[in-house]
PDB file of N, CA, C, O and CB in Angstrom:
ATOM      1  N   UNK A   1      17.525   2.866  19.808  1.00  0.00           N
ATOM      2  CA  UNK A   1      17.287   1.497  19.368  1.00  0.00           C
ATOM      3  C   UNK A   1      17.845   1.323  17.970  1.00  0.00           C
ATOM      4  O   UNK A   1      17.830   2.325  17.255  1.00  0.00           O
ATOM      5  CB  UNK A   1      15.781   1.151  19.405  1.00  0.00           C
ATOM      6  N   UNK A   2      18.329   0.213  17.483  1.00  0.00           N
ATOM      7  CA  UNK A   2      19.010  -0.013  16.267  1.00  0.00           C
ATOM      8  C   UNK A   2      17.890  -0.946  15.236  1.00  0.00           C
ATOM      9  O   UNK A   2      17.695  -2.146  15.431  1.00  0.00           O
ATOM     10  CB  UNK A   2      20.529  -0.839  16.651  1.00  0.00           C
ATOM     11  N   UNK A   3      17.474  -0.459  14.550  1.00  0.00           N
ATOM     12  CA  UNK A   3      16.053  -1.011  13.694  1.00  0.00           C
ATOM     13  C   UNK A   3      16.821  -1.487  12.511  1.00  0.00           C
ATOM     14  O   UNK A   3      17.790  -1.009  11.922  1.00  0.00           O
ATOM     15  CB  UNK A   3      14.688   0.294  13.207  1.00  0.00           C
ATOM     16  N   UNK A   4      16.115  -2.563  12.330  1.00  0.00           N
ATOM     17  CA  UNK A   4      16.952  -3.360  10.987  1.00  0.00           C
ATOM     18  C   UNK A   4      16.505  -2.093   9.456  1.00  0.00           C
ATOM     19  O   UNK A   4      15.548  -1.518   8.937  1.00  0.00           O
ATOM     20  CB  UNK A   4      15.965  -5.594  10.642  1.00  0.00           C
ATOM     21  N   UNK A   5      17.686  -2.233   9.359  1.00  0.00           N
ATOM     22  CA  UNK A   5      17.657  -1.470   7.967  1.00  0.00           C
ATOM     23  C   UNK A   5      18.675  -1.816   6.371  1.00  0.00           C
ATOM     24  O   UNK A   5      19.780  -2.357   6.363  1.00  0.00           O
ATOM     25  CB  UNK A   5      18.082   0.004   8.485  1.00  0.00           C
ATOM     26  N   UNK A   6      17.890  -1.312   5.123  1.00  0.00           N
ATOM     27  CA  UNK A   6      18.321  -2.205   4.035  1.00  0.00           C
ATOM     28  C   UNK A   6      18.329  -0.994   3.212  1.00  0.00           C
ATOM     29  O   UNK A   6      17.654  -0.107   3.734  1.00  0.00           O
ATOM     30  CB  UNK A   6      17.366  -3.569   3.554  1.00  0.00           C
ATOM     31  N   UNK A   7      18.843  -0.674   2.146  1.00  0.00           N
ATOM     32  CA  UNK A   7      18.324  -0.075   0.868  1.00  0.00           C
ATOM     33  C   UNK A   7      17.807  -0.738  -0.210  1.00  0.00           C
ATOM     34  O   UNK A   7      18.188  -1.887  -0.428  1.00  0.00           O
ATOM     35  CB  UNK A   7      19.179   0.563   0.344  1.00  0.00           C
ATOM     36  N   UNK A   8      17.013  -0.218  -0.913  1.00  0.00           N
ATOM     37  CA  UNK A   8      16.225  -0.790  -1.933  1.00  0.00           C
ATOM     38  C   UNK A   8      16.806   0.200  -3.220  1.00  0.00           C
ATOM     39  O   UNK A   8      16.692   1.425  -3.246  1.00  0.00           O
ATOM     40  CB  UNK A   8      14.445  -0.715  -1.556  1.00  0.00           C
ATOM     41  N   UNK A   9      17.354  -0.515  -4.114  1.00  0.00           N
ATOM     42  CA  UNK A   9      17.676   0.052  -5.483  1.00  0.00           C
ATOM     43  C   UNK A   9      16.844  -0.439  -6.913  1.00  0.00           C
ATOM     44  O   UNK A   9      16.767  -1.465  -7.589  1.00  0.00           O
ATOM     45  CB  UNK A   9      19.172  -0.292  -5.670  1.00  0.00           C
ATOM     46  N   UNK A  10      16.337   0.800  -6.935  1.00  0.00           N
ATOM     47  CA  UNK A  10      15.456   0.414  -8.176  1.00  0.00           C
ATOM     48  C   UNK A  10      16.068   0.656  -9.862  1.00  0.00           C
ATOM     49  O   UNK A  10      16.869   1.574 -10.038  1.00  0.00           O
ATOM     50  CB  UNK A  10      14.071   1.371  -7.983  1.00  0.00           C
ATOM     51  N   UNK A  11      15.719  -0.051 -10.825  1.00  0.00           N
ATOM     52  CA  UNK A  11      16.617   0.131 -12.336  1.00  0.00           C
ATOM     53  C   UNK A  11      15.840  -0.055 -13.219  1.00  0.00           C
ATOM     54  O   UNK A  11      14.833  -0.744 -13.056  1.00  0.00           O
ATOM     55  CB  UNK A  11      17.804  -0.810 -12.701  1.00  0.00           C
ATOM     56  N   UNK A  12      16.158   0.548 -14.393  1.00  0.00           N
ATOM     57  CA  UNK A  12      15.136  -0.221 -15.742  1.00  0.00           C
ATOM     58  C   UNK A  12      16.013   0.770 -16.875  1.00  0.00           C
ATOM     59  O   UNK A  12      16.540   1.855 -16.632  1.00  0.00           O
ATOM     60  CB  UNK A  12      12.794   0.170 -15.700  1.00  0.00           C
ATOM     61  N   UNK A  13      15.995   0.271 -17.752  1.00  0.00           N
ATOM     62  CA  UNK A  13      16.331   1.102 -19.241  1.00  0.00           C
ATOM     63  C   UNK A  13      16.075   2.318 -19.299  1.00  0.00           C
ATOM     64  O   UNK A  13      14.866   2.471 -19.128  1.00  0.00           O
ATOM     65  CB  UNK A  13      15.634   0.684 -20.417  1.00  0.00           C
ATOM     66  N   UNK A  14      16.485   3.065 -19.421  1.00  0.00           N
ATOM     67  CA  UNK A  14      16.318   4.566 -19.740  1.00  0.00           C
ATOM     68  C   UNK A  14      14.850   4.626 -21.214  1.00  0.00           C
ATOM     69  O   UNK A  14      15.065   4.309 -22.384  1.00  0.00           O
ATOM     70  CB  UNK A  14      18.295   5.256 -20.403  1.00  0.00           C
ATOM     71  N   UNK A  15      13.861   4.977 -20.812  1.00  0.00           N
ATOM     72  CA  UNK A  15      12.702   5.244 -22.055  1.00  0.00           C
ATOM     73  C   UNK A  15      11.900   4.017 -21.960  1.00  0.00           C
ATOM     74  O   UNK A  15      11.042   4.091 -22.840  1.00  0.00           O
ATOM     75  CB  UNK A  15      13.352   5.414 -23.766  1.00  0.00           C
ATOM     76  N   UNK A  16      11.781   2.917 -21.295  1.00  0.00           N
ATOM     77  CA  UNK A  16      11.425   1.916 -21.293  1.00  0.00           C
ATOM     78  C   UNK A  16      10.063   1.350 -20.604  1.00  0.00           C
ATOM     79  O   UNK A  16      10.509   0.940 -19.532  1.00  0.00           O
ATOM     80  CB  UNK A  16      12.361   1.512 -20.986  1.00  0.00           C
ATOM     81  N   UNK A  17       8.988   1.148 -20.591  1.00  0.00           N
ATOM     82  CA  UNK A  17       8.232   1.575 -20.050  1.00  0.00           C
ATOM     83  C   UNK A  17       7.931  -0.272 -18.781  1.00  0.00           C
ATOM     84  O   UNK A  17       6.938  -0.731 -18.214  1.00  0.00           O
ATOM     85  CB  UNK A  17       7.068   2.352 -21.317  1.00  0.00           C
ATOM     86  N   UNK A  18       8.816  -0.548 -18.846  1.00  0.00           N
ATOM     87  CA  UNK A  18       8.903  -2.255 -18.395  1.00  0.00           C
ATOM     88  C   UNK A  18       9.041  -2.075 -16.757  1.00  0.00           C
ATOM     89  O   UNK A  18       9.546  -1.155 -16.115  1.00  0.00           O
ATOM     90  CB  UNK A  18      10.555  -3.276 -19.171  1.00  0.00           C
ATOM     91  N   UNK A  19       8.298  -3.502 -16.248  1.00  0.00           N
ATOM     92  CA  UNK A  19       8.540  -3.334 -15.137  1.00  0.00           C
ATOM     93  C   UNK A  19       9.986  -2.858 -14.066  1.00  0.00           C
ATOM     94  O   UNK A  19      11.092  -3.239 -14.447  1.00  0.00           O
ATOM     95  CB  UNK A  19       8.099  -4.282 -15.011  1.00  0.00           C
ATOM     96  N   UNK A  20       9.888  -2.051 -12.790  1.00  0.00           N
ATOM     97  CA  UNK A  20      11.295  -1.466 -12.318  1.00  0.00           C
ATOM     98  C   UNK A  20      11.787  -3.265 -11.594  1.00  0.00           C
ATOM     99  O   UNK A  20      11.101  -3.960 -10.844  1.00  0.00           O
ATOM    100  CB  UNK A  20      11.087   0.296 -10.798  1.00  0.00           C
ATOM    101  N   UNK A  21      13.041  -3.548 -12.113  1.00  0.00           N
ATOM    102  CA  UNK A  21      13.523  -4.821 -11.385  1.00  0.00           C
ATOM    103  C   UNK A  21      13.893  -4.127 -10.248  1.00  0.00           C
ATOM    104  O   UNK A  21      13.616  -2.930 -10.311  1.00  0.00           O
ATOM    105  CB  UNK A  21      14.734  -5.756 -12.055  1.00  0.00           C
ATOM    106  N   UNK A  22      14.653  -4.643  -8.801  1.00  0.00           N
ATOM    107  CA  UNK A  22      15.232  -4.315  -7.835  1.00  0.00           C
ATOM    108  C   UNK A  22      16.047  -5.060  -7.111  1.00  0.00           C
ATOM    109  O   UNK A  22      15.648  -6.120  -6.629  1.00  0.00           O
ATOM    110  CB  UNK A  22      14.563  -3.940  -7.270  1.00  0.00           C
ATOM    111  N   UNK A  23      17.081  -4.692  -6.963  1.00  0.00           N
ATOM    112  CA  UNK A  23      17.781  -5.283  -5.872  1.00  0.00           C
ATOM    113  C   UNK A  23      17.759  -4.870  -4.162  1.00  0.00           C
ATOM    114  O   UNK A  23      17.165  -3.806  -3.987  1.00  0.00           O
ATOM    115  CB  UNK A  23      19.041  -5.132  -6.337  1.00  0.00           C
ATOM    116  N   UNK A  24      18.257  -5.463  -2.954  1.00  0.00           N
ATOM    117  CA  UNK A  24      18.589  -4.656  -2.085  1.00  0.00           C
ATOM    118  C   UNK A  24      19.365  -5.671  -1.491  1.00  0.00           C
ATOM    119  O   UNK A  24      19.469  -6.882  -1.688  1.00  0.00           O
ATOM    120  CB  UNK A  24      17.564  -3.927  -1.352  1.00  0.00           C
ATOM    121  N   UNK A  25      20.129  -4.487  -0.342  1.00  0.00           N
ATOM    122  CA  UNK A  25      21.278  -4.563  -0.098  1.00  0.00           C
ATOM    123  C   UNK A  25      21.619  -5.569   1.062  1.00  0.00           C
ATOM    124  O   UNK A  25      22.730  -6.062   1.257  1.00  0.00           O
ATOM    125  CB  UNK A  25      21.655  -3.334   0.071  1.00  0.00           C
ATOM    126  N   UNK A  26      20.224  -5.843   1.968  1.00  0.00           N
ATOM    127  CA  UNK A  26      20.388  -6.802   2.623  1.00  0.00           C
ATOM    128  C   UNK A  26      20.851  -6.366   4.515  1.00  0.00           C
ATOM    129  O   UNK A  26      20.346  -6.677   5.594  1.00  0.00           O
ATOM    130  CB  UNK A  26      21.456  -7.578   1.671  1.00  0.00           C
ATOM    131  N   UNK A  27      21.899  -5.621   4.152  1.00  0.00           N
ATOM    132  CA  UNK A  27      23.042  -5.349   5.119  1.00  0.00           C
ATOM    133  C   UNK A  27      22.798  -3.065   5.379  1.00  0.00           C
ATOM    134  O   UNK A  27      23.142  -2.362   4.429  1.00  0.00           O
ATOM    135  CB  UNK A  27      25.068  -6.119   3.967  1.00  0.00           C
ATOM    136  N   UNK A  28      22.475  -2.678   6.115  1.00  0.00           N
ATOM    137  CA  UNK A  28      22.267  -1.342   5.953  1.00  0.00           C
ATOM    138  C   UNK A  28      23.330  -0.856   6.019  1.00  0.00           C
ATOM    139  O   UNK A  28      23.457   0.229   5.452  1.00  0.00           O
ATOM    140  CB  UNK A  28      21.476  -0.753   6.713  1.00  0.00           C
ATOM    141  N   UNK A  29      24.836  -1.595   6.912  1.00  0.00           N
ATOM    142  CA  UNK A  29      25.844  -0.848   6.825  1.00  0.00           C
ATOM    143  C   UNK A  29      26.396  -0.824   5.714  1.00  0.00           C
ATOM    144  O   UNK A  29      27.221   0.090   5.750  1.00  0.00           O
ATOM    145  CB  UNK A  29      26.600  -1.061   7.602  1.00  0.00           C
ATOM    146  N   UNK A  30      26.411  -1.603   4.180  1.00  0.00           N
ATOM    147  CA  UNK A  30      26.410  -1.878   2.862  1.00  0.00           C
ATOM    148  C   UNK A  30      26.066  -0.246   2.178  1.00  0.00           C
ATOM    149  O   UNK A  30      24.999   0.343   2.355  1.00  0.00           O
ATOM    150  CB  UNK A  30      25.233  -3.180   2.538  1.00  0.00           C
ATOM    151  N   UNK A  31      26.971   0.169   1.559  1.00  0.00           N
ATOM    152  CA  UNK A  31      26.691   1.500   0.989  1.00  0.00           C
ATOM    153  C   UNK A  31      26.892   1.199  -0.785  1.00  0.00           C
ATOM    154  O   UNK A  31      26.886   2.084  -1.641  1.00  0.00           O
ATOM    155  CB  UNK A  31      27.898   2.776   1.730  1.00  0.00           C
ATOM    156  N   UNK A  32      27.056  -0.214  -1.020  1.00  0.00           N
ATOM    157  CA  UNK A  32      27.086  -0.026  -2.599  1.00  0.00           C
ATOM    158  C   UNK A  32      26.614  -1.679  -2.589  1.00  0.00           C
ATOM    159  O   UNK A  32      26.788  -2.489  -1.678  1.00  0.00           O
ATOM    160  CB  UNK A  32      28.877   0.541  -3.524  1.00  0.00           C
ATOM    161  N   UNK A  33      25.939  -1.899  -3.959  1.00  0.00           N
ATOM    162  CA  UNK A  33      25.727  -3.058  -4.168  1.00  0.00           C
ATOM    163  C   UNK A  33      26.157  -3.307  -6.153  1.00  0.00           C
ATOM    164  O   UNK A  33      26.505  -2.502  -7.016  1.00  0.00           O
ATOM    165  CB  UNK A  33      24.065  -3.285  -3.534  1.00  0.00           C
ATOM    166  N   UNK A  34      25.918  -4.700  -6.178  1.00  0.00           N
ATOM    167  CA  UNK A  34      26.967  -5.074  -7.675  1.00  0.00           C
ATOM    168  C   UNK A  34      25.772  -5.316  -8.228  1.00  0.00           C
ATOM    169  O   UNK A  34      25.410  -6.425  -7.834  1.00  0.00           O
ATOM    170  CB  UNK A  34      28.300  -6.535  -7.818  1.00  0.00           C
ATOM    171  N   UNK A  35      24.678  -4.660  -9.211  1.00  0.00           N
ATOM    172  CA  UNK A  35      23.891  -5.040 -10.131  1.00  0.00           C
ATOM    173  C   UNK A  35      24.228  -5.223 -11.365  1.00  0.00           C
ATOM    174  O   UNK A  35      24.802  -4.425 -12.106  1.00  0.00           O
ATOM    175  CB  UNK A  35      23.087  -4.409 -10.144  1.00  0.00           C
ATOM    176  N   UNK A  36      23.591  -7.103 -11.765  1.00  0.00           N
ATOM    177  CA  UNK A  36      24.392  -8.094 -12.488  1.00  0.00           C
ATOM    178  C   UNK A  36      23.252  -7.998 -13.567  1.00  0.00           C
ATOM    179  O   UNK A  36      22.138  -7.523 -13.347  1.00  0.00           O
ATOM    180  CB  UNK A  36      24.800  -9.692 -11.702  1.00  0.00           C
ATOM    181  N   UNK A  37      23.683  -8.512 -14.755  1.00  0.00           N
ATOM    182  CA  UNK A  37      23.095  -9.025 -15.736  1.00  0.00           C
ATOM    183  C   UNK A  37      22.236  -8.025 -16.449  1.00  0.00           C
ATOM    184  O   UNK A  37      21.035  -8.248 -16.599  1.00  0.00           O
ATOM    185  CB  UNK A  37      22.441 -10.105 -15.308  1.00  0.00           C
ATOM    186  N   UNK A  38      22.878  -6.787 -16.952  1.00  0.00           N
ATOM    187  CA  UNK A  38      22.402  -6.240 -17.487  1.00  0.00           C
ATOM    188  C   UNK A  38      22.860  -6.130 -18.521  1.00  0.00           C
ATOM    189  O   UNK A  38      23.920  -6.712 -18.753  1.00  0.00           O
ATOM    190  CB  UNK A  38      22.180  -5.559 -17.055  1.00  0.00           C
ATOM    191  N   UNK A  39      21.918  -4.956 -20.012  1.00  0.00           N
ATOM    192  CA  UNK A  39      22.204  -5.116 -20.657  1.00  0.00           C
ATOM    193  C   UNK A  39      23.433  -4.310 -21.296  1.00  0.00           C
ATOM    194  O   UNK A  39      23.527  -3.178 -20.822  1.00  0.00           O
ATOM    195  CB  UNK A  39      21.339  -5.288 -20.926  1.00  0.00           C
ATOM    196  N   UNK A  40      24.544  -4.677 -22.410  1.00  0.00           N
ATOM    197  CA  UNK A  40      25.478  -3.936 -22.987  1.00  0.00           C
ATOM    198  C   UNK A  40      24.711  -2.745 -23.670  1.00  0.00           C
ATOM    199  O   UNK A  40      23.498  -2.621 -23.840  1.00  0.00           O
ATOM    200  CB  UNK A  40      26.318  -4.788 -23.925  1.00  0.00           C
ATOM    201  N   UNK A  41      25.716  -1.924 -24.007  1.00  0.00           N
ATOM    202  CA  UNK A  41      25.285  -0.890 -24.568  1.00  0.00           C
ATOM    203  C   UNK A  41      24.188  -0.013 -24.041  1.00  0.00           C
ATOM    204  O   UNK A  41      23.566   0.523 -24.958  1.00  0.00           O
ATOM    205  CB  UNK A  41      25.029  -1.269 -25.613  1.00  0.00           C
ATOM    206  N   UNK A  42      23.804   0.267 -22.953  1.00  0.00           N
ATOM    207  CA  UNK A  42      22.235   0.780 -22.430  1.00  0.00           C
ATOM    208  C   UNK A  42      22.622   1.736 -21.574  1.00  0.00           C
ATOM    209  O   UNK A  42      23.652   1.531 -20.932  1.00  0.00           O
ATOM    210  CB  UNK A  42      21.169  -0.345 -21.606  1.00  0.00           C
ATOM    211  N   UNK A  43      22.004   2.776 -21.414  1.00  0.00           N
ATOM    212  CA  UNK A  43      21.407   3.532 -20.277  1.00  0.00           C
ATOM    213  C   UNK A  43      20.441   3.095 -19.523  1.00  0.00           C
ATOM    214  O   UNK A  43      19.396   2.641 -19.990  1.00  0.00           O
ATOM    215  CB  UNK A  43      20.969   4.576 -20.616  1.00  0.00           C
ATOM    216  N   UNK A  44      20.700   3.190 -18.253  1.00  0.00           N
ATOM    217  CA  UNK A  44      19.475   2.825 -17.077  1.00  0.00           C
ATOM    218  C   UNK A  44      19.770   4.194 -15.938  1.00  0.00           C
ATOM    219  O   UNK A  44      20.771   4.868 -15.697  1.00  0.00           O
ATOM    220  CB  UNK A  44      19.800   0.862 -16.110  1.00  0.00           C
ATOM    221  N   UNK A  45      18.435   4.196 -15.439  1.00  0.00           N
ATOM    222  CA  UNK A  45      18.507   4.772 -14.395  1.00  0.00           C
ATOM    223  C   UNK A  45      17.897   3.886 -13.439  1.00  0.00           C
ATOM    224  O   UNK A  45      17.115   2.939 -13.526  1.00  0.00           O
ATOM    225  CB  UNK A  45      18.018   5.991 -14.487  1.00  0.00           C
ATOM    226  N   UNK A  46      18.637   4.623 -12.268  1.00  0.00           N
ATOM    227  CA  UNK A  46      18.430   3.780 -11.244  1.00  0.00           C
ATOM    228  C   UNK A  46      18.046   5.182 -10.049  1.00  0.00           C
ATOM    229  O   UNK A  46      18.282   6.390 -10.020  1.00  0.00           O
ATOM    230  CB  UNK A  46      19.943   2.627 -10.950  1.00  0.00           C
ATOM    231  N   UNK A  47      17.457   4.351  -9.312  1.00  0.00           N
ATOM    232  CA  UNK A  47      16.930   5.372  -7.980  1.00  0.00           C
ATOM    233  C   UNK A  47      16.658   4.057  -6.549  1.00  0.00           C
ATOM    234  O   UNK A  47      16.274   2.916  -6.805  1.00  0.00           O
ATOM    235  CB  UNK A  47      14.906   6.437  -8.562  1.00  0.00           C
ATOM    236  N   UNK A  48      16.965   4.570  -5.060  1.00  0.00           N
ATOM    237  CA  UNK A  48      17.208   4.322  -3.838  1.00  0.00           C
ATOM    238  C   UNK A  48      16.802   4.749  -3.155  1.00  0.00           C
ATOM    239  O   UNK A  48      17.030   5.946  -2.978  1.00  0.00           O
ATOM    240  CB  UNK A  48      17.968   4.336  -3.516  1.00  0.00           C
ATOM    241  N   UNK A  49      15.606   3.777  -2.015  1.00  0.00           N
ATOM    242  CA  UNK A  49      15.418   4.038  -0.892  1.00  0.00           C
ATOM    243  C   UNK A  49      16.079   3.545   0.652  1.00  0.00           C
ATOM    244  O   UNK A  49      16.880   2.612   0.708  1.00  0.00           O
ATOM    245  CB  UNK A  49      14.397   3.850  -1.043  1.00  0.00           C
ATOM    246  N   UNK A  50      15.778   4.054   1.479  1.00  0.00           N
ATOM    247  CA  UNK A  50      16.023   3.263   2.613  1.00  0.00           C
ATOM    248  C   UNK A  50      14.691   2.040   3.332  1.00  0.00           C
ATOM    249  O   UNK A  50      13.499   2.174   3.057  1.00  0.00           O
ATOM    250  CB  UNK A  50      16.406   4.458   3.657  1.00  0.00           C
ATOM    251  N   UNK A  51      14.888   1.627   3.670  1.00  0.00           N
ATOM    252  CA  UNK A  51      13.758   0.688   4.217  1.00  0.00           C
ATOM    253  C   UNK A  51      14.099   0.608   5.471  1.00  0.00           C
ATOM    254  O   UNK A  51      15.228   0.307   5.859  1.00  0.00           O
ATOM    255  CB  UNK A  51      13.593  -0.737   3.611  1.00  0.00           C
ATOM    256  N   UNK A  52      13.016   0.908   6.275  1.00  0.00           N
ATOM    257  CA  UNK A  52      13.608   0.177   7.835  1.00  0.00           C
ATOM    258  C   UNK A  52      12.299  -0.052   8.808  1.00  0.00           C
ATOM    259  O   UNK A  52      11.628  -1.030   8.481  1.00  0.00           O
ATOM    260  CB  UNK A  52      14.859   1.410   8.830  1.00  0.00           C
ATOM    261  N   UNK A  53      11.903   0.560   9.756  1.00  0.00           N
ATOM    262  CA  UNK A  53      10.598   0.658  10.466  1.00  0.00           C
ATOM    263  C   UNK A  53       9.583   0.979   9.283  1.00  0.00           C
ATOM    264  O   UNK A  53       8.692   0.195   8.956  1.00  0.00           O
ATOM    265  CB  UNK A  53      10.605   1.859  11.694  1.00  0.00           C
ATOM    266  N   UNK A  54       9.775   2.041   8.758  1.00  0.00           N
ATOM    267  CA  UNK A  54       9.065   3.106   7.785  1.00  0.00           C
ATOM    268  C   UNK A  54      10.237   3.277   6.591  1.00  0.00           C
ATOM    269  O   UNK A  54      11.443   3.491   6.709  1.00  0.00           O
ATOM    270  CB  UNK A  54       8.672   4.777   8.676  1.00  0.00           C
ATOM    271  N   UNK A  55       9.493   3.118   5.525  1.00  0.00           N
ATOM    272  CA  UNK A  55      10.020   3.360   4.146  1.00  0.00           C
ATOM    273  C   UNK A  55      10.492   4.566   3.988  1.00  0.00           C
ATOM    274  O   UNK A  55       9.647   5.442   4.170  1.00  0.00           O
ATOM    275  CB  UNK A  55       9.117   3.176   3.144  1.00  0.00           C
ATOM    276  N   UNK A  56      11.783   5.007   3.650  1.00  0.00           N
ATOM    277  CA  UNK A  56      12.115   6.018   3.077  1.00  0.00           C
ATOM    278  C   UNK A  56      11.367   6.489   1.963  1.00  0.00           C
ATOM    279  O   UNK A  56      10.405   5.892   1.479  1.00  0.00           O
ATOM    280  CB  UNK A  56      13.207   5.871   2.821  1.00  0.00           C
ATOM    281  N   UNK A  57      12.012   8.005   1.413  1.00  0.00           N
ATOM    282  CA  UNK A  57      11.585   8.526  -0.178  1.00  0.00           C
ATOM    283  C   UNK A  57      12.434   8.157  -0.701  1.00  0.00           C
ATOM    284  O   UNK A  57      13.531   7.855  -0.231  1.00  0.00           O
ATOM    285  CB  UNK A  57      11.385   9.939  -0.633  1.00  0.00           C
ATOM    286  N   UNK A  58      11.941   8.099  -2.190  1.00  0.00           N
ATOM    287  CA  UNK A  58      12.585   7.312  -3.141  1.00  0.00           C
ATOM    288  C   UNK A  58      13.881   8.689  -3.537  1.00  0.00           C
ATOM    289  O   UNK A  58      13.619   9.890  -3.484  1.00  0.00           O
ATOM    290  CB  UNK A  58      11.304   6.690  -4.577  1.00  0.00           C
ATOM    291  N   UNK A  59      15.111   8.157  -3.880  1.00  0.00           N
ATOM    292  CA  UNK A  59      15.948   9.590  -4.105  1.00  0.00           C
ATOM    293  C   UNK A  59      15.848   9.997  -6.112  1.00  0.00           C
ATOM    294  O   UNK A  59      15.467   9.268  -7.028  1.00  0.00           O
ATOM    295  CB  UNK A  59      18.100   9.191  -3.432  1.00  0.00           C
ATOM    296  N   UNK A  60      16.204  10.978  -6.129  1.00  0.00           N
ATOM    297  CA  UNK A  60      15.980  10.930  -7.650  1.00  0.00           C
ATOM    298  C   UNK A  60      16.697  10.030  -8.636  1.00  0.00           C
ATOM    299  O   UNK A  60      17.753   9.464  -8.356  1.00  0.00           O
ATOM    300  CB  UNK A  60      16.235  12.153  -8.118  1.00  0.00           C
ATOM    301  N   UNK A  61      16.083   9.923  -9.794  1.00  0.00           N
ATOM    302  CA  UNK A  61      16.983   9.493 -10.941  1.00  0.00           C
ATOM    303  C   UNK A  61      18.220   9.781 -11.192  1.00  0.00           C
ATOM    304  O   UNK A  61      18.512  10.933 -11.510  1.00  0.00           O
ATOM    305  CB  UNK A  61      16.571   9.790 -11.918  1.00  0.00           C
ATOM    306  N   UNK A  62      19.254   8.716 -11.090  1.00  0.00           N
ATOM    307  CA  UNK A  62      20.289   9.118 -11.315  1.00  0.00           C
ATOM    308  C   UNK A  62      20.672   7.846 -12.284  1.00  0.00           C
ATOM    309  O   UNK A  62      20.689   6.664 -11.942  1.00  0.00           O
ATOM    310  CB  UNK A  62      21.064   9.498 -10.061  1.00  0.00           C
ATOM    311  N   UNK A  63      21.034   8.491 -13.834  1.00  0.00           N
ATOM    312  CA  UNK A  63      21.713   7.580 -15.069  1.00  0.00           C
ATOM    313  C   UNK A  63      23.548   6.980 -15.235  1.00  0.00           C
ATOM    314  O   UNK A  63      24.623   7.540 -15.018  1.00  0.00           O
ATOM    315  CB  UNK A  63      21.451   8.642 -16.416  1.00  0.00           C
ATOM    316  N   UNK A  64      23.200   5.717 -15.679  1.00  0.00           N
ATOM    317  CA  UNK A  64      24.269   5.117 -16.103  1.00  0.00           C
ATOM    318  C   UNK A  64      24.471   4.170 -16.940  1.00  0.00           C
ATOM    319  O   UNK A  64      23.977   3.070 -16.693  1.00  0.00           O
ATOM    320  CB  UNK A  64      24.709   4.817 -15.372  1.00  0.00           C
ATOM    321  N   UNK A  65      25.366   4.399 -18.318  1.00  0.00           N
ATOM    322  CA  UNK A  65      25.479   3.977 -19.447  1.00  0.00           C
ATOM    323  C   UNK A  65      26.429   2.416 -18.799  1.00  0.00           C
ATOM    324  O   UNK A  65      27.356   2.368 -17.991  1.00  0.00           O
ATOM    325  CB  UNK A  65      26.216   5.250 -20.570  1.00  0.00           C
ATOM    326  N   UNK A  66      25.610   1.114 -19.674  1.00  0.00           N
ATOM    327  CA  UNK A  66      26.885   0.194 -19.301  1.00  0.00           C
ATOM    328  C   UNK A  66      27.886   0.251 -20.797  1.00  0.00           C
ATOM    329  O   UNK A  66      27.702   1.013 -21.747  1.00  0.00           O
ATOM    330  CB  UNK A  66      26.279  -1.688 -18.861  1.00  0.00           C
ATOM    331  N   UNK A  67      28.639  -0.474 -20.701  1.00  0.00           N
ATOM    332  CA  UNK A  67      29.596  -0.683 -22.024  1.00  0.00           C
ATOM    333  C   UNK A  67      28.999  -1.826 -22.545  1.00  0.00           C
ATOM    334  O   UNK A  67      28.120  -2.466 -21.968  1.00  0.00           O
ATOM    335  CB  UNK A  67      31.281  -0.934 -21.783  1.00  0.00           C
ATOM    336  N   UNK A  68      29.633  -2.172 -24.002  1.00  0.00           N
ATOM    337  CA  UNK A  68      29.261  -3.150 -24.701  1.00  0.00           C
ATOM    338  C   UNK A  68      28.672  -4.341 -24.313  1.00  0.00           C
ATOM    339  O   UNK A  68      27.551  -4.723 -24.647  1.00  0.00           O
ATOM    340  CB  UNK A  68      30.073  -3.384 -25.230  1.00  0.00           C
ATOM    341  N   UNK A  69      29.734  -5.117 -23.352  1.00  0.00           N
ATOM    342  CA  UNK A  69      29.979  -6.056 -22.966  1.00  0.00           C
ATOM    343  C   UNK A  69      28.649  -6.372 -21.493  1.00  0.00           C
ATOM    344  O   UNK A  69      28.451  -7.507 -21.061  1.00  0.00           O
ATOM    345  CB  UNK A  69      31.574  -5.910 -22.771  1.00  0.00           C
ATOM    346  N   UNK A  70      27.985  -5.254 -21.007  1.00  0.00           N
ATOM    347  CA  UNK A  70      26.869  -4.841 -20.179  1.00  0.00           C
ATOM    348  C   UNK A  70      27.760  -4.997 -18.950  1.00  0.00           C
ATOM    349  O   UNK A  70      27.177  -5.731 -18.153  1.00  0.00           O
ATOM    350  CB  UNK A  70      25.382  -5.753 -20.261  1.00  0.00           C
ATOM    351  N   UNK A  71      29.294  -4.478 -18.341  1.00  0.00           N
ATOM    352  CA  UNK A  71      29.605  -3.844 -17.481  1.00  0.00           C
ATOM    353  C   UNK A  71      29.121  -2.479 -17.130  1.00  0.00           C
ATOM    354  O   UNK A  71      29.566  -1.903 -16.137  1.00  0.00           O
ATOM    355  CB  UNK A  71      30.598  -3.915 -17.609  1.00  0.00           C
TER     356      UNK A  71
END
C-alpha cells in the first residue's frame, strides 16, 4: 500500500533556546526543500523526520552557516 508521506524539517539558531520553526515538504517524493527567511550571518541546525502512518525518529543535528546576506 502507498501511505501518504512528507518530511518534517526542523531549524533554529545554533545556542538559541527559541522555539524549533518547521517546514515540510508536502510531497514525500521531494528529497530537498528551500528554507526562506533566515537569518545572515548565523549557524542553525537543522534536523528531519519522516511522517507518514507513524512518525519517524528525528535524524541528528546537522549545522549550517548562512552568509551575510542570510543565503
Amino acid at each position: 500500500k502507498n501511505f501518504y508521506i512528507k518530511y518534517i524539517i526542523e531549524y533554529q539558531p545554533l545556542g538559541q533556546g527559541s522555539p524549533h520553526p518547521w517546514v515540510d515538504t508536502d510531497d514525500g517524493n521531494k528529497t530537498t526543500k528551500d528554507v526562506t527567511a533566515l537569518n545572515g550571518s548565523t549557524v542553525y541546525q537543522f534536523r528531519v523526520r519522516a511522517f507518514s502512518k507513524v512518525r519517524g525518529e528525528w535524524s541528528k543535528f546537522v549545522q549550517a552557516a548562512t552568509q551575510g546576506d542570510g543565503e
